[in-house]
C-alpha angles and dihedrals in degrees: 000000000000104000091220075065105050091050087055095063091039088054096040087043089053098038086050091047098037109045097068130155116267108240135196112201108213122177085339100308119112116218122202126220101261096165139013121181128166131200140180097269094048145311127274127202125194127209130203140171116265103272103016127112137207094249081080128349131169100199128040144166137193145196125189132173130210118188094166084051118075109155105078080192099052090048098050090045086057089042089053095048096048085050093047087044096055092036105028092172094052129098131215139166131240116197139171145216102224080188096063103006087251116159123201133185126182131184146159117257133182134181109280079210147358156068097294116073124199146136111230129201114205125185109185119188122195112202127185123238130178083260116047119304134286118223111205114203134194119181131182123197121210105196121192136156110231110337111068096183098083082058107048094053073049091057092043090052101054092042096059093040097049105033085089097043098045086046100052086029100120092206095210121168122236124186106227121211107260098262092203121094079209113104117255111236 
């Protein structure tokens, strides 16, 4: 064999192992990097899980980072009154970690307008780092057509079932090897 040739398939077999998604495992289910964009004021990075799309999902995770940003409860106030502001009849619920100084809300969000009909639970946690904060999120649609009572005991249910397990989630992110014998570009 030529070794021009051999280097090739060295080079092709690393790039395919070694350029991997970045994943985030939540309550058992493993969410796979589907957007990244970064500003000026900080960087946001979306999960989903493998095969949805942001047309409608049902799952989805966030990260966003914040280096101008140093206070997790001042961040999470102005969250809660921009969330009261745009639904003034809705309730949520701030909470803290006196152990960390991590702040919490989560609420309840639907769509103002619209084909798609859903009820969506958010949970949002600002954390504190040497540079800025970074704010987890984990959100749940509950889709439904005309009765939005199925989806609202969904929406309890989850709630009360995940509020442990968002709170105590890590969201740490993994590469994962590239699973595709296709070549990343």
């Amino acid at each position: 064999m030529h070794p021009k040739y051999i280097l090739f398939v060295l080079v092709f077999l690393c790039c395919s192992v070694a350029h991997g998604k970045s994943t985030i495992i939540v309550g058992g289910t493993v969410f796979v990097l589907a957007n990244s964009e970064s500003a000026e004021n900080g960087k946001l990075r979306e999960f989903l899980p493998r095969n949805d799309h942001f047309e409608h999902w049902t799952y989805l995770v966030a990260i966003r980072e914040f280096p101008q940003i140093a206070d997790p409860k001042r961040y999470i106030i102005g969250f809660s009154e921009q969330y009261h502001a745009k639904f003034p009849l809705m309730k949520y619920q701030l909470a803290t970690d006196n152990a960390n100084g991590d702040w919490t809300i989560d609420f309840m969000e639907y769509p103002a307008a619209g084909d798609l009909h859903y009820l969506e639970w958010n949970f949002f946690r600002a954390h504190k780092r040497p540079n800025g904060i970074v704010v987890y999120q984990y959100a749940e649609r509950f889709y439904f057509t005309t009765d939005a009572k199925p989806a609202g005991k969904a929406f309890a249910e989850t709630r009360n079932k995940m509020l442990g397990t968002v709170w105590a989630a890590k969201f740490e992110e993994v590469e994962e090897p590239n699973q595709s014998k296709d070549p990343t570009p």
